[in-house]
C-alpha positions in Angstrom: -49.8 -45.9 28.7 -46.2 -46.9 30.0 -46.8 -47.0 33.3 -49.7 -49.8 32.4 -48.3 -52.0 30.5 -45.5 -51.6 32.9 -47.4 -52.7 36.5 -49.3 -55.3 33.9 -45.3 -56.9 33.2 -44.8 -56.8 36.9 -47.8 -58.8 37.7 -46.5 -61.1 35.3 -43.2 -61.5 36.3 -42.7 -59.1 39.8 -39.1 -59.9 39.7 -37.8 -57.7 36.7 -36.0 -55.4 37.5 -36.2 -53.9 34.1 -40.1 -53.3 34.7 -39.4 -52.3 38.4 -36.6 -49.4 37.1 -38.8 -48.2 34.6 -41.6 -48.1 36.8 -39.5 -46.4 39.2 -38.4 -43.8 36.4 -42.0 -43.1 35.4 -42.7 -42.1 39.0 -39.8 -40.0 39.1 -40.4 -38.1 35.8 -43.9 -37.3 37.6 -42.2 -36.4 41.0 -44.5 -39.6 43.0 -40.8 -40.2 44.8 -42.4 -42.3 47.4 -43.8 -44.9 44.6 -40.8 -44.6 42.8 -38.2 -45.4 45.9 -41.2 -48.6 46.6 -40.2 -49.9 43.1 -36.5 -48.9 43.4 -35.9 -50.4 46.5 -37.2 -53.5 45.2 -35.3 -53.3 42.1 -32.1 -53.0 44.2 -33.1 -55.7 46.2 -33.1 -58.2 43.5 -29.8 -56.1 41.6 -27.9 -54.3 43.7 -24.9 -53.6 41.3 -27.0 -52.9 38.5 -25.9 -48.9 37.7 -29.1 -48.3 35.9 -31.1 -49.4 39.2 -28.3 -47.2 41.0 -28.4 -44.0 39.1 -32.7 -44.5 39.1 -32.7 -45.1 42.6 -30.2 -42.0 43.5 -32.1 -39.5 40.9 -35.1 -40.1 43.0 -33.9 -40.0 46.4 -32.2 -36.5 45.0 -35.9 -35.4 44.1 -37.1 -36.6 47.5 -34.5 -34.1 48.8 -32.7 -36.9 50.7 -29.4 -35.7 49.7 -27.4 -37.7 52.1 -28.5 -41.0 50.8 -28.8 -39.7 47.0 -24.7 -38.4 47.5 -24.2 -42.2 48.5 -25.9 -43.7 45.7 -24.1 -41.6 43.0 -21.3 -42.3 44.4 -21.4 -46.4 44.4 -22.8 -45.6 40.8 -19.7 -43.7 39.7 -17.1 -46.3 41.6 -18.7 -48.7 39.6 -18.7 -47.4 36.1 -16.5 -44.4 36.5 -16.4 -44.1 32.8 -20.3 -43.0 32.3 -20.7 -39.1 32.4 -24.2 -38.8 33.1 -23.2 -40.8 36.4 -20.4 -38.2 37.1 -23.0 -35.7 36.2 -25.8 -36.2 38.8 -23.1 -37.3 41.5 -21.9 -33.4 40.9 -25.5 -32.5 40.4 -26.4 -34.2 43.9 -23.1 -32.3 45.7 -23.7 -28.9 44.0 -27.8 -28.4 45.3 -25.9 -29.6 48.7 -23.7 -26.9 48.7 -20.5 -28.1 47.9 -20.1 -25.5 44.9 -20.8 -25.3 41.4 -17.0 -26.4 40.5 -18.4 -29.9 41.3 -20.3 -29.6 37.8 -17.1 -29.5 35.6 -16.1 -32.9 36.8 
């Protein structure tokens, strides 16, 4: 499937970072956070501005429950593209399961 042909482009080429994210999202989607943060980590390694690395990476520390560090994420995602609702989204998404009320979802 996906995730195959994915890990076979990464041991073609273990620099892409569009094999690494969606790696990382498959791993996600299947709640393996651990795996996914791996690939995620490396992906932000090698693009660290990237928003779609970004928004992967905090969606999966969110499903790790490591709120602190998700709330971070979304919110260098949002500074950097402000203009992307599904960013704005799972930033108020992230602050909303920590508490911070569900007024945070009609951002």
């Amino acid at each position: 499937g996906a995730r195959a042909a994915l890990e076979v482009a990464l041991g073609v080429d273990p620099t892409s970072v569009a094999a690494l994210t969606n790696l990382g999202g498959i791993y996600t989607e299947t709640n393996n956070f651990s795996a996914a943060l791996e690939v995620l980590d490396r992906a932000e390694a090698l693009a660290p501005d990237l928003p779609e690395v970004v928004c992967s990476r905090a969606t999966a520390l969110s499903g790790a429950g490591r709120r602190e560090e998700a709330m971070a994420a979304f919110a260098r995602v949002v500074a950097l593209h402000p203009e992307v609702p599904g960013f704005r989204k799972g930033f108020a998404d992230v602050l909303r399961d920590a508490g911070w009320g569900t007024w945070m979802g009609r951002c």
